[in-house]
N, CA and C atoms of all chains as a GROMACS GRO file, in nm:
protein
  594
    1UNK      N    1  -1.384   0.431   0.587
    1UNK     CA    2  -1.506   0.479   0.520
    1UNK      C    3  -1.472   0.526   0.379
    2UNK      N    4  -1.537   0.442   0.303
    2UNK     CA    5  -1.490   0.500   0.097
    2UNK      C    6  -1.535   0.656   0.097
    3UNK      N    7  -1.424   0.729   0.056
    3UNK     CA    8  -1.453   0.886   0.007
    3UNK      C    9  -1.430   0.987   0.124
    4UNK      N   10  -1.393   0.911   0.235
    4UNK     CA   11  -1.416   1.024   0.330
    4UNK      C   12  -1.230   1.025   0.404
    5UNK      N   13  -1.187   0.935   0.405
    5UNK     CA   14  -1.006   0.999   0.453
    5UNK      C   15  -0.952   0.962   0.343
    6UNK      N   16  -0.795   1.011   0.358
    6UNK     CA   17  -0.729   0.995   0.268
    6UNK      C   18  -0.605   0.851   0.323
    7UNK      N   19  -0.607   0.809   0.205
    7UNK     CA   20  -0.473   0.687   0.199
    7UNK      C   21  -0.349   0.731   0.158
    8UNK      N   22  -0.260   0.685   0.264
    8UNK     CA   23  -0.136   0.718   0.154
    8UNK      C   24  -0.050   0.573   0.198
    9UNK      N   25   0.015   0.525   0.044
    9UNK     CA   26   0.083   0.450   0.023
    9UNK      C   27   0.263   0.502   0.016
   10UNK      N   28   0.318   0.454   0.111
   10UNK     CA   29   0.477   0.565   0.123
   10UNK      C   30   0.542   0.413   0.102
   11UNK      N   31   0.651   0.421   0.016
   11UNK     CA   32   0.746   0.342  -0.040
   11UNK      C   33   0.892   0.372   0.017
   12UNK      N   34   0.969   0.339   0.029
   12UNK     CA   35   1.106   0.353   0.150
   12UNK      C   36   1.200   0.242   0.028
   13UNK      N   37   1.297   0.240  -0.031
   13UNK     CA   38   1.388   0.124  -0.039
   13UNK      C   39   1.511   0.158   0.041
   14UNK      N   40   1.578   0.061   0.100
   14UNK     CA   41   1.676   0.053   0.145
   14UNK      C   42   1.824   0.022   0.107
   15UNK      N   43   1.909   0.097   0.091
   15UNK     CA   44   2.039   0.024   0.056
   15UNK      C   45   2.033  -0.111   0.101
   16UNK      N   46   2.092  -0.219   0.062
   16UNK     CA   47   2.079  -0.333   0.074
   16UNK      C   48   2.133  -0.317   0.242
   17UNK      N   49   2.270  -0.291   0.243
   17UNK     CA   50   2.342  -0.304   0.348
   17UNK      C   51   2.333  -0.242   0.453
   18UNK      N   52   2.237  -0.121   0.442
   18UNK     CA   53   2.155  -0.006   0.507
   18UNK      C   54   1.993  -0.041   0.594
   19UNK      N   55   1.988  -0.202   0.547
   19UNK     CA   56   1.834  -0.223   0.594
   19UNK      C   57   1.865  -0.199   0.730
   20UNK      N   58   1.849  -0.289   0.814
   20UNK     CA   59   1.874  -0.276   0.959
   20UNK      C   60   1.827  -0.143   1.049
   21UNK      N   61   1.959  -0.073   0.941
   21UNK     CA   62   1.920   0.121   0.962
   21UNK      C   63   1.826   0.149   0.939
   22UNK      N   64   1.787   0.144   0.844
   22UNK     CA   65   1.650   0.190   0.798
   22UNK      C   66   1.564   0.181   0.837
   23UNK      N   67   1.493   0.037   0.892
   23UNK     CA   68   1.396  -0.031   0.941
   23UNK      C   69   1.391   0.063   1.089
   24UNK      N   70   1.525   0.047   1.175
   24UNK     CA   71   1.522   0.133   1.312
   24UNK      C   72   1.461   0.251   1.266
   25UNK      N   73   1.485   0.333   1.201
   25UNK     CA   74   1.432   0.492   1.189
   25UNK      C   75   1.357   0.481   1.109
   26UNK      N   76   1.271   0.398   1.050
   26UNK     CA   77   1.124   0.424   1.021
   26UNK      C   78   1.046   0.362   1.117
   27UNK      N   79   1.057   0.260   1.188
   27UNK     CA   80   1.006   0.176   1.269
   27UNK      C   81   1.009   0.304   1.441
   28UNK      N   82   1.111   0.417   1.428
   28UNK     CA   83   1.058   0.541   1.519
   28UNK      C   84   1.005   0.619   1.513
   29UNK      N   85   0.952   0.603   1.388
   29UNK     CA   86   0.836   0.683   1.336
   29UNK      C   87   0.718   0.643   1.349
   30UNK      N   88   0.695   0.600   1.404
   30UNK     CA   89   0.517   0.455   1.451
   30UNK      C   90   0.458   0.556   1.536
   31UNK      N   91   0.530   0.563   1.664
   31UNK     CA   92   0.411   0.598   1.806
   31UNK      C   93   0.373   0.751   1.770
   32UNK      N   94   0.493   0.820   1.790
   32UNK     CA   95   0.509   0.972   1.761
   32UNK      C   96   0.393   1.019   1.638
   33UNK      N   97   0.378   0.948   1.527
   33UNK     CA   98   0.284   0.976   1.413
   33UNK      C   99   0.143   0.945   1.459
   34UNK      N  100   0.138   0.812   1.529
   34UNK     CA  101  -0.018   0.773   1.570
   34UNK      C  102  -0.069   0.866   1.659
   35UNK      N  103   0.016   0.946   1.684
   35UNK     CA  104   0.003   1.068   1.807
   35UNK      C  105  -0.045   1.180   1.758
   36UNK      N  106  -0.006   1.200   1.593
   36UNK     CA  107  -0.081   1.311   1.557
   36UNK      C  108  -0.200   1.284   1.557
   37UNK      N  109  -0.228   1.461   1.531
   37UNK     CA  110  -0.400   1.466   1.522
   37UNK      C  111  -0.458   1.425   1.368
   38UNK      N  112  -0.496   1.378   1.337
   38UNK     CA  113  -0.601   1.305   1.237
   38UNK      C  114  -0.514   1.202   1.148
   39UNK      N  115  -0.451   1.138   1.220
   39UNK     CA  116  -0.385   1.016   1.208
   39UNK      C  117  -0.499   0.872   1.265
   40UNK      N  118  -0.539   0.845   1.155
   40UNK     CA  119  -0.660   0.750   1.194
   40UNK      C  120  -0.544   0.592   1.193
   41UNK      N  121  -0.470   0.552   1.092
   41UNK     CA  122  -0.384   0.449   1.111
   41UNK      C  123  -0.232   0.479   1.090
   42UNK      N  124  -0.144   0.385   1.046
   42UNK     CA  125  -0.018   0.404   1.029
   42UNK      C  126   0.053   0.279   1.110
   43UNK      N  127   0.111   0.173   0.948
   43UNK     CA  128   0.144   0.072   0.963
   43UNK      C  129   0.269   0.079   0.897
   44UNK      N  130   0.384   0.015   0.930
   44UNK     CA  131   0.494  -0.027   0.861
   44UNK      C  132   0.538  -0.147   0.838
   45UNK      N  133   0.535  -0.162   0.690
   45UNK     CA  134   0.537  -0.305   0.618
   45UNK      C  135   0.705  -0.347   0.592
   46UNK      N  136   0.754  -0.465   0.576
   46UNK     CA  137   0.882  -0.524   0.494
   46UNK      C  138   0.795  -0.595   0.400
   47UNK      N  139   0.856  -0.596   0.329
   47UNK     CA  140   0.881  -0.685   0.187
   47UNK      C  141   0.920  -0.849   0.240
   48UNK      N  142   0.841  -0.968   0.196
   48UNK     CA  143   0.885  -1.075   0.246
   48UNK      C  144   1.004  -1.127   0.178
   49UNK      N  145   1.047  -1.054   0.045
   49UNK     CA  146   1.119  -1.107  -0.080
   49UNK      C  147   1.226  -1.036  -0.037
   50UNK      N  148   1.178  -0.877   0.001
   50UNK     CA  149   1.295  -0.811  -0.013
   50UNK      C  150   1.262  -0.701   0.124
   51UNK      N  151   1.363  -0.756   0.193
   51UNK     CA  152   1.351  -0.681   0.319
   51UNK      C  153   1.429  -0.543   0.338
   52UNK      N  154   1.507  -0.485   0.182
   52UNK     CA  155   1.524  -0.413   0.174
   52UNK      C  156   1.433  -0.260   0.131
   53UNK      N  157   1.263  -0.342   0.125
   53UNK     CA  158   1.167  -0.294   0.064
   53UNK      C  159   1.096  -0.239   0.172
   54UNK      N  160   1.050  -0.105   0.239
   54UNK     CA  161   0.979  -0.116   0.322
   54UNK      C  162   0.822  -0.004   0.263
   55UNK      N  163   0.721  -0.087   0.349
   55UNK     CA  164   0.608   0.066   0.268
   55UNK      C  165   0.535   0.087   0.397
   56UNK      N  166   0.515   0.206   0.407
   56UNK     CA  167   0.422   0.240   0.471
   56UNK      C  168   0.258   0.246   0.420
   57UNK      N  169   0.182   0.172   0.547
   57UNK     CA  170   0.018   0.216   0.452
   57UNK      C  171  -0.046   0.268   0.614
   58UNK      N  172  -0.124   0.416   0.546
   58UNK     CA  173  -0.186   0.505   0.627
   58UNK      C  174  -0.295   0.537   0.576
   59UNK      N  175  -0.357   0.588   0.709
   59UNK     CA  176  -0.501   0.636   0.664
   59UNK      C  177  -0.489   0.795   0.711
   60UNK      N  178  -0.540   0.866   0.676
   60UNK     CA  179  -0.593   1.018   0.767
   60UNK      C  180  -0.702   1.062   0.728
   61UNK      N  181  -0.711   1.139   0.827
   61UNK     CA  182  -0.860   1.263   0.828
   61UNK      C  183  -0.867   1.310   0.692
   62UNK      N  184  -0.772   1.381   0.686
   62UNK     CA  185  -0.769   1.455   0.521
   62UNK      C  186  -0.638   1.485   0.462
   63UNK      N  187  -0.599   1.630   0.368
   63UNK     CA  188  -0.502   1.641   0.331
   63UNK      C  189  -0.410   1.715   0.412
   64UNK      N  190  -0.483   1.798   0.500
   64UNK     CA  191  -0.393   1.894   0.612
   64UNK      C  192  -0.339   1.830   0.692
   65UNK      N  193  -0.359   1.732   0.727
   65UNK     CA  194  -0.321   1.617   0.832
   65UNK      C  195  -0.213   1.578   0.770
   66UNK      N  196  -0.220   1.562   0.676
   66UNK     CA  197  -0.103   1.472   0.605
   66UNK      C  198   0.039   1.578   0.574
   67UNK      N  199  -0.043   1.718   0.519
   67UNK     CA  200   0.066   1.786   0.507
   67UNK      C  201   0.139   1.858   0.676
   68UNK      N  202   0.014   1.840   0.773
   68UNK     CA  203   0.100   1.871   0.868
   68UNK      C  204   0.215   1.759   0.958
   69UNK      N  205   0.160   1.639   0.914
   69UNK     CA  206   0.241   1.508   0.940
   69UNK      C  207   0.383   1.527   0.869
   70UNK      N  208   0.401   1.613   0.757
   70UNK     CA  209   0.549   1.584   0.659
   70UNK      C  210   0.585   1.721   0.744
   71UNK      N  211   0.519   1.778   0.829
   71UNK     CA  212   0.648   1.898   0.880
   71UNK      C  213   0.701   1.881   1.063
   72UNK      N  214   0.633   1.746   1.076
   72UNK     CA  215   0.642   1.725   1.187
   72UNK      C  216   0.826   1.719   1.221
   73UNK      N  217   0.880   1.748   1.377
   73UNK     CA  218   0.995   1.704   1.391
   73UNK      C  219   1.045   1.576   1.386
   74UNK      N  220   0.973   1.504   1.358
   74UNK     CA  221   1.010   1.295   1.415
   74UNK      C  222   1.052   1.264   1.226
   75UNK      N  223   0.922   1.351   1.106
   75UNK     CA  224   0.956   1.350   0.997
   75UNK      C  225   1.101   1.387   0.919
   76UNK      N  226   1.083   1.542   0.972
   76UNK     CA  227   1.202   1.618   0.957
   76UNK      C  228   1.340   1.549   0.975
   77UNK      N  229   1.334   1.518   1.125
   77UNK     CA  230   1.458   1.411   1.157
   77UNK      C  231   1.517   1.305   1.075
   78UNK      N  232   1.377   1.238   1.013
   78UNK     CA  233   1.359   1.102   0.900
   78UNK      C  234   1.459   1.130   0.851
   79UNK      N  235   1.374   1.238   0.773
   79UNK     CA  236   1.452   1.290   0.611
   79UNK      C  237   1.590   1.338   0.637
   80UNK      N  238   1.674   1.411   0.700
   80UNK     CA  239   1.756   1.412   0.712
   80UNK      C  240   1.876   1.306   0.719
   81UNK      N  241   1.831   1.191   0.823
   81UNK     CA  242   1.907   1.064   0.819
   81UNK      C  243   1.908   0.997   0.704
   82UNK      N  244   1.834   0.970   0.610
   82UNK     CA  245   1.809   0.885   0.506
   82UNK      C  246   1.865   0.890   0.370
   83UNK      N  247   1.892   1.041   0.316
   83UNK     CA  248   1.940   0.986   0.203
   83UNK      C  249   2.048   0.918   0.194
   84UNK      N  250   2.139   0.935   0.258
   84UNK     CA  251   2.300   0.797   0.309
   84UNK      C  252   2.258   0.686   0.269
   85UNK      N  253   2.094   0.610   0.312
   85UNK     CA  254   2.075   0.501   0.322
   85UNK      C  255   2.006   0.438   0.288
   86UNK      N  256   1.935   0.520   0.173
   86UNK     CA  257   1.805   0.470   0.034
   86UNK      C  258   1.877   0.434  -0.059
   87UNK      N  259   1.837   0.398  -0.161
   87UNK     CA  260   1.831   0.375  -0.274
   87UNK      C  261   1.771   0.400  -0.404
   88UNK      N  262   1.682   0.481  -0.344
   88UNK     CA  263   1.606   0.581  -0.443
   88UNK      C  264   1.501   0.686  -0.331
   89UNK      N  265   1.459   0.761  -0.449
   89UNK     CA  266   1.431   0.860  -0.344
   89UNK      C  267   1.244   0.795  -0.271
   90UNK      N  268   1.228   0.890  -0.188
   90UNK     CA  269   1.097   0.764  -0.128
   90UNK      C  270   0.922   0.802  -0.223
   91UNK      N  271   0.851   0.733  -0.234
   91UNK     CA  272   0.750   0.687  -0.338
   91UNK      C  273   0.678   0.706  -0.271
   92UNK      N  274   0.591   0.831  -0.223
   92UNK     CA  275   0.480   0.843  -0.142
   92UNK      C  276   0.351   0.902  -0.227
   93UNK      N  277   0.237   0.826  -0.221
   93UNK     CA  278   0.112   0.847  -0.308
   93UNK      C  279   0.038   0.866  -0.183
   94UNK      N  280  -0.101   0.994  -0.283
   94UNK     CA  281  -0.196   0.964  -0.172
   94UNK      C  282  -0.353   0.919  -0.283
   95UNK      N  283  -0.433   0.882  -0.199
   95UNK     CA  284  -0.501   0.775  -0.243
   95UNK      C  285  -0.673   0.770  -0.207
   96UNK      N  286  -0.794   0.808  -0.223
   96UNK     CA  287  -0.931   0.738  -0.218
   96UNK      C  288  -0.933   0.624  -0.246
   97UNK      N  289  -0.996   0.566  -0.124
   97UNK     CA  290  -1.097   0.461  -0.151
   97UNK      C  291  -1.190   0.458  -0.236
   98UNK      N  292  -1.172   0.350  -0.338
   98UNK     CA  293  -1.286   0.338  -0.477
   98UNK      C  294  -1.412   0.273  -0.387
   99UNK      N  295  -1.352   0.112  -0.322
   99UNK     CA  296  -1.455   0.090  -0.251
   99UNK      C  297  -1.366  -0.037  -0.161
  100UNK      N  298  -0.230  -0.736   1.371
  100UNK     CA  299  -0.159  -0.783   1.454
  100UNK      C  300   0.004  -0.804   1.374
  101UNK      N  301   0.092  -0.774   1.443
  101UNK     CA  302   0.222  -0.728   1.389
  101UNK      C  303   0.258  -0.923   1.386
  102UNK      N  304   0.305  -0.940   1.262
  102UNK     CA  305   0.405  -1.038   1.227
  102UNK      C  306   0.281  -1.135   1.211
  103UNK      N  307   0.148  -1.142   1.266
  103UNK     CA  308   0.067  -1.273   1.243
  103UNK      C  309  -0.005  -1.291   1.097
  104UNK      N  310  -0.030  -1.188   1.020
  104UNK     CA  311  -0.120  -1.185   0.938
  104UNK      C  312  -0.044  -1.145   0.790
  105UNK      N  313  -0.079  -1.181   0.682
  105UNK     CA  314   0.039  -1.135   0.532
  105UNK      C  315  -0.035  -0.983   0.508
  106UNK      N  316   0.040  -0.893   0.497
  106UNK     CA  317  -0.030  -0.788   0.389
  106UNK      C  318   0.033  -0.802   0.218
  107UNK      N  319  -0.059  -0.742   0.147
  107UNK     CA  320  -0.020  -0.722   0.002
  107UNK      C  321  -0.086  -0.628  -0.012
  108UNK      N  322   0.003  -0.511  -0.129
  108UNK     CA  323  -0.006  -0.432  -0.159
  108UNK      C  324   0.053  -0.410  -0.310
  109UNK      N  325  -0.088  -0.389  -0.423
  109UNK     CA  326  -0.110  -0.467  -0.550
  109UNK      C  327  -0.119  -0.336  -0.641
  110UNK      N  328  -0.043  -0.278  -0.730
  110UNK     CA  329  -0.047  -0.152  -0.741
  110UNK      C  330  -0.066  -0.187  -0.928
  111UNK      N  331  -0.184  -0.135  -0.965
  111UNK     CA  332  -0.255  -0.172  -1.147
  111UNK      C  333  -0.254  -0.006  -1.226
  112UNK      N  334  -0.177  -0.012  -1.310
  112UNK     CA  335  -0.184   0.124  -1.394
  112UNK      C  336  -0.252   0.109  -1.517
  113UNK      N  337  -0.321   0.169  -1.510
  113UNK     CA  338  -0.469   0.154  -1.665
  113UNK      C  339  -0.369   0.245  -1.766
  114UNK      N  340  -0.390   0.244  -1.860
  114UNK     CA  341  -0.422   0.294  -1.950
  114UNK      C  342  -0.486   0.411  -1.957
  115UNK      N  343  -0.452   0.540  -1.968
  115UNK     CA  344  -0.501   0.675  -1.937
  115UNK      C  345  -0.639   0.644  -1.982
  116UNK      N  346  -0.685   0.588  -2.140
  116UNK     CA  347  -0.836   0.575  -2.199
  116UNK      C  348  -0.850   0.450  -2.131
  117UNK      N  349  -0.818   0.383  -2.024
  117UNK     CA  350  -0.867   0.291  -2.022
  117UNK      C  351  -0.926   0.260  -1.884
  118UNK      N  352  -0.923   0.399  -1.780
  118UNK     CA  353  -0.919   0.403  -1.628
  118UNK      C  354  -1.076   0.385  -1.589
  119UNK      N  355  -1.135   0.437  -1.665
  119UNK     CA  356  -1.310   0.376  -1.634
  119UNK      C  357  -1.320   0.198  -1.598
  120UNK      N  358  -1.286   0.148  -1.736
  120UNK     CA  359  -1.311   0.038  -1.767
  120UNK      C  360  -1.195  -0.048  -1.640
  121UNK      N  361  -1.080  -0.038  -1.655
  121UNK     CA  362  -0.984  -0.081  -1.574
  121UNK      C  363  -1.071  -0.111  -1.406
  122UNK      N  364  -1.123   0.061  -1.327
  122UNK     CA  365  -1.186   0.068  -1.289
  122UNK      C  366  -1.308  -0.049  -1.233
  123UNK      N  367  -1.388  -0.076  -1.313
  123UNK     CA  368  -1.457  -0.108  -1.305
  123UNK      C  369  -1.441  -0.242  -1.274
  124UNK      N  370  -1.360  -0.295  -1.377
  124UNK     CA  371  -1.290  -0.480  -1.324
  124UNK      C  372  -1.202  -0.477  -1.188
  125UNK      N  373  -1.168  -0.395  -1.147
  125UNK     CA  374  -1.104  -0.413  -1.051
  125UNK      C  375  -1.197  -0.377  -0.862
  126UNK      N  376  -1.346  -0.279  -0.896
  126UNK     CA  377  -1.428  -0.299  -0.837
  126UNK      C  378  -1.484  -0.395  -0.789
  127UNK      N  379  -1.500  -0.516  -0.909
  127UNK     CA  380  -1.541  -0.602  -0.952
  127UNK      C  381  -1.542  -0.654  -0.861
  128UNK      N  382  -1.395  -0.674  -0.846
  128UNK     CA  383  -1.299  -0.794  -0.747
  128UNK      C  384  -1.345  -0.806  -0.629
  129UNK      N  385  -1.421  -0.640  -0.532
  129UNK     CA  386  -1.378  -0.645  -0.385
  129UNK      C  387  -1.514  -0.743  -0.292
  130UNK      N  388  -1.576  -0.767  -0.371
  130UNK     CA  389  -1.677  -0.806  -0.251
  130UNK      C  390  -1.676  -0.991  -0.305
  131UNK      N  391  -1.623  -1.044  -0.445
  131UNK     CA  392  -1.603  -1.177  -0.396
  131UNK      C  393  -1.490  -1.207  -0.340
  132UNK      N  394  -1.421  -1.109  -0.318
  132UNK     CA  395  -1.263  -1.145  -0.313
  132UNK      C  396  -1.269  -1.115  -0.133
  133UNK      N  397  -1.383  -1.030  -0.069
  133UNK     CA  398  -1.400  -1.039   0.075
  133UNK      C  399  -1.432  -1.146   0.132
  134UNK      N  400  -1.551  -1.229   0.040
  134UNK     CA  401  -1.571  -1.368   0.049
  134UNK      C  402  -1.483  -1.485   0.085
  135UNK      N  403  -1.380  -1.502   0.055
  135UNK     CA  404  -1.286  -1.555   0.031
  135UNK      C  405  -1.259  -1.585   0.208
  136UNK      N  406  -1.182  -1.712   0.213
  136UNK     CA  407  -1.170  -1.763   0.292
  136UNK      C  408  -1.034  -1.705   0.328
  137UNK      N  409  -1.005  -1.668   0.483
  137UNK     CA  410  -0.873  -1.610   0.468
  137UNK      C  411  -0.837  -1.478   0.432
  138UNK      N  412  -0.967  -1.418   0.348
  138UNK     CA  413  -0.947  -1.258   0.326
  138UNK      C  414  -0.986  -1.174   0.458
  139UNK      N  415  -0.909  -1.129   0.492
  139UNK     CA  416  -0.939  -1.031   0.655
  139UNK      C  417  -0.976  -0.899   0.587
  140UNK      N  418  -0.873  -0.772   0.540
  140UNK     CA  419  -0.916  -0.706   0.464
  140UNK      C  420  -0.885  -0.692   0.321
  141UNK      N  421  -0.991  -0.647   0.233
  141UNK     CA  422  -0.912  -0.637   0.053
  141UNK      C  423  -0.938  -0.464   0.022
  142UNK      N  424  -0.912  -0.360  -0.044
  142UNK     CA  425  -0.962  -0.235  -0.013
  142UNK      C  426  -0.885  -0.121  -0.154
  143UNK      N  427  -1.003  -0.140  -0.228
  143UNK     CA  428  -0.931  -0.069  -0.387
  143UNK      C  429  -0.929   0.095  -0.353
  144UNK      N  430  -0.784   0.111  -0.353
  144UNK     CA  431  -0.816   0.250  -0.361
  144UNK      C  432  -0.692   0.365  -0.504
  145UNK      N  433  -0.734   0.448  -0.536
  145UNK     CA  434  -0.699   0.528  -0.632
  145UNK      C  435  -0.638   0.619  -0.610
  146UNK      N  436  -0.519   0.628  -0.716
  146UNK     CA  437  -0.433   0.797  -0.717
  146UNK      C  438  -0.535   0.928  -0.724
  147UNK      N  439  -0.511   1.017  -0.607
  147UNK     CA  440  -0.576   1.124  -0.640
  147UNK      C  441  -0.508   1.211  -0.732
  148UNK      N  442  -0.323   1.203  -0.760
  148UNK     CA  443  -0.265   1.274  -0.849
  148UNK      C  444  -0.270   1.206  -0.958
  149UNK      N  445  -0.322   1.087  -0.963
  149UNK     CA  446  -0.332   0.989  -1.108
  149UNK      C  447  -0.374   0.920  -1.165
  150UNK      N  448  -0.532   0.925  -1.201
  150UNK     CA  449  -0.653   0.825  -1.169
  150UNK      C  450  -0.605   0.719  -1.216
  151UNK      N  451  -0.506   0.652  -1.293
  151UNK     CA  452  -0.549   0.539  -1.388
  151UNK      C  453  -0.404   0.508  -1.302
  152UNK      N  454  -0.398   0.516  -1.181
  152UNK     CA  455  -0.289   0.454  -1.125
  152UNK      C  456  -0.370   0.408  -0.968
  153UNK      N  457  -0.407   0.207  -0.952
  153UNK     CA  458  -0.460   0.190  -0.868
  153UNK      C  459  -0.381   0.094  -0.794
  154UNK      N  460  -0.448   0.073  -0.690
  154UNK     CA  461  -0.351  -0.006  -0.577
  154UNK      C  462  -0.470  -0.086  -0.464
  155UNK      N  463  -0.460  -0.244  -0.453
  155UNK     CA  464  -0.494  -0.261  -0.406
  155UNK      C  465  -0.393  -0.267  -0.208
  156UNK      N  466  -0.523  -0.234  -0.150
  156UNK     CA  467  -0.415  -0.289   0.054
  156UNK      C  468  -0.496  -0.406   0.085
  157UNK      N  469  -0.453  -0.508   0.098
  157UNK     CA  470  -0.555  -0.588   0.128
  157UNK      C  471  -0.454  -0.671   0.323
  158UNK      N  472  -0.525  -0.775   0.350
  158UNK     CA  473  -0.468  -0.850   0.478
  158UNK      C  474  -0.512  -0.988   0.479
  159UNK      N  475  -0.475  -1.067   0.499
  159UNK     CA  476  -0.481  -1.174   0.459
  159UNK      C  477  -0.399  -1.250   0.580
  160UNK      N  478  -0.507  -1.383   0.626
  160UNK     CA  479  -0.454  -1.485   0.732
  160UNK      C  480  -0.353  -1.532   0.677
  161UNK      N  481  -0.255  -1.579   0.586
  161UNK     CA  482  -0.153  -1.638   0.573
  161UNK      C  483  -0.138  -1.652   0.394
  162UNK      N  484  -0.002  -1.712   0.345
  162UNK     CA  485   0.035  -1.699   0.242
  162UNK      C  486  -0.033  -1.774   0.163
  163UNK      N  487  -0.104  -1.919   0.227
  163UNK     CA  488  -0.193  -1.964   0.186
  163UNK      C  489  -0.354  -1.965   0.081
  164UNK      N  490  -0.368  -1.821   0.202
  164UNK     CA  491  -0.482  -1.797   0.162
  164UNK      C  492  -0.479  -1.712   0.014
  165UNK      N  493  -0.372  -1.653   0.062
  165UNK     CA  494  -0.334  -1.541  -0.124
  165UNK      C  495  -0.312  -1.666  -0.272
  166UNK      N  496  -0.266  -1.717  -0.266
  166UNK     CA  497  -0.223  -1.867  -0.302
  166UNK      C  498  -0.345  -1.868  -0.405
  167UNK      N  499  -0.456  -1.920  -0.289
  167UNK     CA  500  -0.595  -1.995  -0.300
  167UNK      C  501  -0.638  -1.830  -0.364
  168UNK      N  502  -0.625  -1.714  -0.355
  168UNK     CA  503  -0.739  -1.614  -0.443
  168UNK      C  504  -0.690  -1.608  -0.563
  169UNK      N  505  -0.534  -1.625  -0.562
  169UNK     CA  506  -0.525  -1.610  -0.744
  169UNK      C  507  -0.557  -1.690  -0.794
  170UNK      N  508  -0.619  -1.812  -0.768
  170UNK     CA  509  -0.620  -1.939  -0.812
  170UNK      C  510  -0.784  -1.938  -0.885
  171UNK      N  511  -0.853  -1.821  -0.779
  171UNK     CA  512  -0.999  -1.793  -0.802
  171UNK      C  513  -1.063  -1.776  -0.941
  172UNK      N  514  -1.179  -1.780  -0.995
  172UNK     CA  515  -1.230  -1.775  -1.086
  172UNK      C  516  -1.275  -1.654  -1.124
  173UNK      N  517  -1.264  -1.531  -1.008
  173UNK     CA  518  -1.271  -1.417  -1.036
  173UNK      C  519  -1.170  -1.314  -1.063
  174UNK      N  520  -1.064  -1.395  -0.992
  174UNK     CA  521  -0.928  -1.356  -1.049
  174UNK      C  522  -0.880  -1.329  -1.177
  175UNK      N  523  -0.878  -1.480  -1.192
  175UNK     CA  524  -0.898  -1.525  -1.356
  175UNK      C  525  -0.942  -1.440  -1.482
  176UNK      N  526  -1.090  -1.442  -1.434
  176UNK     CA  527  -1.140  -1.328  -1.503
  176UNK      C  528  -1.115  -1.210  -1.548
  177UNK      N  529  -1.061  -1.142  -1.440
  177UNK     CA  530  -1.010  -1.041  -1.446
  177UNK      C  531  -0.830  -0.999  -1.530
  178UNK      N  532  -0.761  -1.125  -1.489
  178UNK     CA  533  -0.610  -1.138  -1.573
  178UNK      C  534  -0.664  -1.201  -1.724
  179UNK      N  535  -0.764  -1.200  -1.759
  179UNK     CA  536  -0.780  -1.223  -1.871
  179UNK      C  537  -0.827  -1.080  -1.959
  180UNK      N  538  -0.892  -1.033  -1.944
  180UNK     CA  539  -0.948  -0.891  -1.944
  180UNK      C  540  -0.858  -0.763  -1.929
  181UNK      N  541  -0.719  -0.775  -1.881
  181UNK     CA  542  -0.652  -0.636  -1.803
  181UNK      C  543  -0.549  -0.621  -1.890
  182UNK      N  544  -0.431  -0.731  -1.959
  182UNK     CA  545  -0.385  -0.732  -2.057
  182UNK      C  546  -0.373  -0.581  -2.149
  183UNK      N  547  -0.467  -0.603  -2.215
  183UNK     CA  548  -0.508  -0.485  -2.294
  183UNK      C  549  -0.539  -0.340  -2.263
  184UNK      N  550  -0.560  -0.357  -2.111
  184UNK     CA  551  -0.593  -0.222  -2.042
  184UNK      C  552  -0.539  -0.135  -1.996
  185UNK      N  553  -0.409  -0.223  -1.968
  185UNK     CA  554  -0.290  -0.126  -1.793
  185UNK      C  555  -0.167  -0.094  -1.915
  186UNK      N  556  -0.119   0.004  -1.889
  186UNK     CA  557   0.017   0.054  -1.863
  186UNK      C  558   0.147  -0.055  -1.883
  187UNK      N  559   0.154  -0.148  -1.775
  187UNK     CA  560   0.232  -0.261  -1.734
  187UNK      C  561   0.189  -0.330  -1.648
  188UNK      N  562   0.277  -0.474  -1.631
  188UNK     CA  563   0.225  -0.575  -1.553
  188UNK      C  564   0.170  -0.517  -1.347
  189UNK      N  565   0.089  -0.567  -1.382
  189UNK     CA  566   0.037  -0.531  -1.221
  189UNK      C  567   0.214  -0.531  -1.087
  190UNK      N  568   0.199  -0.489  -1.020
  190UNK     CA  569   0.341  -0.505  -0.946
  190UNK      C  570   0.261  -0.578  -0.796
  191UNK      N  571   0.279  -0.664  -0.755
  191UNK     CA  572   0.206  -0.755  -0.630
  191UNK      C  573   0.318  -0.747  -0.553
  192UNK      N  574   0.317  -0.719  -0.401
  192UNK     CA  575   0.400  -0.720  -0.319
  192UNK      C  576   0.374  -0.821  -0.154
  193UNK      N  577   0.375  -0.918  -0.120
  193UNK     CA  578   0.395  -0.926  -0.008
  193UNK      C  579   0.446  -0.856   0.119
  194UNK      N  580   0.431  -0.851   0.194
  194UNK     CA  581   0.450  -0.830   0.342
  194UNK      C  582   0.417  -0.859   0.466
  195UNK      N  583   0.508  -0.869   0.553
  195UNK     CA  584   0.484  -0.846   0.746
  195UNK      C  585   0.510  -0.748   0.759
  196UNK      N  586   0.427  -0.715   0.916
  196UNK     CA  587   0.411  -0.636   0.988
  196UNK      C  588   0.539  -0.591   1.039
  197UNK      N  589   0.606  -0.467   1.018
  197UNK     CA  590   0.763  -0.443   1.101
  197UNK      C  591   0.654  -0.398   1.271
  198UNK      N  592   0.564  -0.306   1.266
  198UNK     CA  593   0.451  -0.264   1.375
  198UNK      C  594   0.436  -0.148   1.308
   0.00000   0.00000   0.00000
């Protein structure tokens, strides 16, 4: 619905040699998140070019949702494993629907 | 549906004076570009930390069909027009579904 949840576009790169890894521990981040409360979607994309590229695209209720989604334990866990195995740090926007 | 369908995710930075107008051509786009044969979903949405920073999520039956929209006359239109407007070149991304 335009104007009424919020989008967020989350960007992930992967060490080249690190994909594999990466993909596993964002790809355990799927069920556990659709589980929160005002988690309306939550998809995880590769890059067809570059499968070292991964993005997440989500929808939620609002902004509390989202900020209570980044203190979740499944998040927490994320972040901890990952900087070893990025390549930059991660690119997360949030976003309205224009239309 | 995981692995059957392409996503792209199309990210356009206006021009701070130029986010109305930018805006507006890129509105433009969503309802012939739903038309489109092969378009499942197309869906403009905007930085809330950065208006003149936009991004299309769109879904799309196959690589085909993306192919056939840039090829469009409304497309067109629009890469003729944006030049002058954005920041830098639009950044277009392909993807599958990891789930």
């Amino acid at each position: 619905m335009a104007g009424t949840t919020i989008r967020v576009v989350a960007r992930i790169v992967a060490r080249k040699e690190k994909t594999d890894q990466v993909r596993d521990i964002l790809a355990g981040l799927v069920d556990p998140t659709r589980s929160e409360t005002g988690c309306i979607s939550y998809e995880l994309l590769q890059n067809k070019a570059d499968p070292a590229d991964f993005t997440f695209v989500e929808e939620w209720k609002d902004d509390a949702a989202i900020d209570a989604h980044l203190r979740t334990q499944h998040i927490i866990q994320a972040l901890v494993k990952l900087p070893d195995l990025i390549a930059a740090a991660p690119d997360i926007r949030r976003y309205t629907v224009v239309r």
